[in-house]
C-alpha positions as CSV (number, residue, x, y, z in Angstrom):
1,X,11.9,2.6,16.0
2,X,12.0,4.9,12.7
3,X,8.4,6.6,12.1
4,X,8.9,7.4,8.1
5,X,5.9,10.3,7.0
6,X,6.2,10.8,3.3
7,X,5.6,14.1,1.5
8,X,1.8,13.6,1.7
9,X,0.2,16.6,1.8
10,X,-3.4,15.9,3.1
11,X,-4.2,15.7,6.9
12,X,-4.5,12.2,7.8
13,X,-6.5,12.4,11.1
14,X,-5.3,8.8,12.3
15,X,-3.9,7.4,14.7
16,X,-1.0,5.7,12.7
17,X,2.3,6.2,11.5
18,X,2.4,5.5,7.3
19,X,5.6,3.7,7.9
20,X,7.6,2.7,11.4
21,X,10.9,0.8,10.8
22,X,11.7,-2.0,13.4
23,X,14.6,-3.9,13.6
24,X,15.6,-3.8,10.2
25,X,11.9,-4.0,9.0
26,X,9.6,-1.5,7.5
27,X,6.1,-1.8,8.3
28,X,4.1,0.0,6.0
29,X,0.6,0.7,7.1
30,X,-2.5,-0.3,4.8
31,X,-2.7,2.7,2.4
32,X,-6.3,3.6,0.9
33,X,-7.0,4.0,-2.8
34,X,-7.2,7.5,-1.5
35,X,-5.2,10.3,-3.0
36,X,-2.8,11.2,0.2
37,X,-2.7,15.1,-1.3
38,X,-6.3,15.7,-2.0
39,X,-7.7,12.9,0.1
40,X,-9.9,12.7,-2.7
41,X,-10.8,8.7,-3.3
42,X,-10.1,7.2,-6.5
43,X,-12.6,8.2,-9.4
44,X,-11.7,4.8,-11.4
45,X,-12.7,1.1,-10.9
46,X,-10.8,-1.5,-9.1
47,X,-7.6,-0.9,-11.3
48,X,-7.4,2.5,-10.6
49,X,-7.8,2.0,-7.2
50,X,-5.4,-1.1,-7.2
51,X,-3.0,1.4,-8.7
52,X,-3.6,4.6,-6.5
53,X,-3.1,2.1,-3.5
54,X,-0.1,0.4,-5.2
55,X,1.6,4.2,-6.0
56,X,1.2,5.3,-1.9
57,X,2.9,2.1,-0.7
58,X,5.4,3.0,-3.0
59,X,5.6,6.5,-1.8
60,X,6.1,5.1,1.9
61,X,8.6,2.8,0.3
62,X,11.0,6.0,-1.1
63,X,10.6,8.1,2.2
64,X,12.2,5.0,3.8
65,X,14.8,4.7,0.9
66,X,13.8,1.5,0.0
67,X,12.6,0.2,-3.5
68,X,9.9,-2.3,-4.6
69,X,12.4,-5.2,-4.6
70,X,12.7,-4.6,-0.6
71,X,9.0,-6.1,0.0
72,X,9.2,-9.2,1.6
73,X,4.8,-9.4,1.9
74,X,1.6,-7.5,1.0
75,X,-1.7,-7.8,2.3
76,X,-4.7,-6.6,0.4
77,X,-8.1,-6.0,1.2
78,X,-10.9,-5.6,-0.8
79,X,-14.7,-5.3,-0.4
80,X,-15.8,-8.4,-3.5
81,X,-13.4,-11.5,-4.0
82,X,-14.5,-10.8,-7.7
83,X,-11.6,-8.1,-8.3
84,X,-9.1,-11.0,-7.4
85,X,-8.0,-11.0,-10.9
86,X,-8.0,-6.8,-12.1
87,X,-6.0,-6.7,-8.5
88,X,-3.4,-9.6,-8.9
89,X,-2.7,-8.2,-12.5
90,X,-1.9,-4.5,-11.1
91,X,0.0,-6.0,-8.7
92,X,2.1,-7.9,-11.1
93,X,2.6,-4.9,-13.1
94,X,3.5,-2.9,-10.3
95,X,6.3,-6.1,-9.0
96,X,7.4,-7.1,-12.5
97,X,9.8,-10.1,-11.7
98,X,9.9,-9.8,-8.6
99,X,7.4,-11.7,-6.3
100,X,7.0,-10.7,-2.6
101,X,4.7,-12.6,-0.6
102,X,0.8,-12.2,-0.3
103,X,-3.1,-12.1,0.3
104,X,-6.0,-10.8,-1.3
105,X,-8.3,-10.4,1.7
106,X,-11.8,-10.2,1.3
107,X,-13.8,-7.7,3.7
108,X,-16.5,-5.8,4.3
109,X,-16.6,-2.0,3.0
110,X,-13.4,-0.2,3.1
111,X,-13.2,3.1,5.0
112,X,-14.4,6.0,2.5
113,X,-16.1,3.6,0.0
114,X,-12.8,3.0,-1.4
115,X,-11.9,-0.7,-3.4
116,X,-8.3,-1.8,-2.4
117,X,-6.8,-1.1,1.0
118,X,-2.4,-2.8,1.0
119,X,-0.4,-2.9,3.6
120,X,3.1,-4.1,2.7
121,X,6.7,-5.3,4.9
122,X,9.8,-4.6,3.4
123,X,13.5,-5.4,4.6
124,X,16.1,-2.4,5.4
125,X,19.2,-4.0,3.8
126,X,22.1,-3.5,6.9
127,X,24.3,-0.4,6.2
């Protein structure tokens, strides 16, 4: 295994790697609409956070070397089945063309009071 820690300058006090590459996957642990510098949540409404969210995965995904085009699956939680839509928009912005697997899980109340938690897989292309 590959543990991949981006740049992120906040103290992250768990248990969990942000990324760990197995077997030619990348495994990208859910990632908070939670500013990974400032650990400050997201001021915004559910686009924001969709967006915050949607930028740290990326982040994960360029420690790795990878791009967006690499993610095979998401899976996004969020606390009201309501921001189905302001989500699957952002996310579409944020894929363009390209159209990796997925769910919109609804939940209870993320950690921090933030909207949108995403977790994402991505494929490590053979060298």
């Amino acid at each position: 295994m590959q543990i991949i820690t981006p740049d992120f300058k906040g103290e992250n006090k768990g248990h969990y790697s942000a990324g760990v590459i197995s077997n030619g996957t990348l495994y990208v642990s859910g990632q908070l609409s939670i500013d990974p510098d400032t650990r400050e949540v997201c001021k915004g409404g559910i686009r924001e956070h969709t967006q915050l969210a949607l930028k740290n995965v990326d982040r994960v995904l360029k420690a790795a070397g990878l791009a967006r085009k690499n993610v095979v699956f998401c899976r996004i939680y969020t606390p009201d089945v309501n921001y189905w839509g302001p989500i699957n928009e952002e996310y579409a912005a944020f894929f363009g063309d390209h159209k990796p697997g997925r769910v919109i899980v609804s939940t209870t109340t993320l950690h921090f009071g933030c909207l949108v938690e995403i977790e994402a897989v991505a494929e490590v292309p053979a060298a």
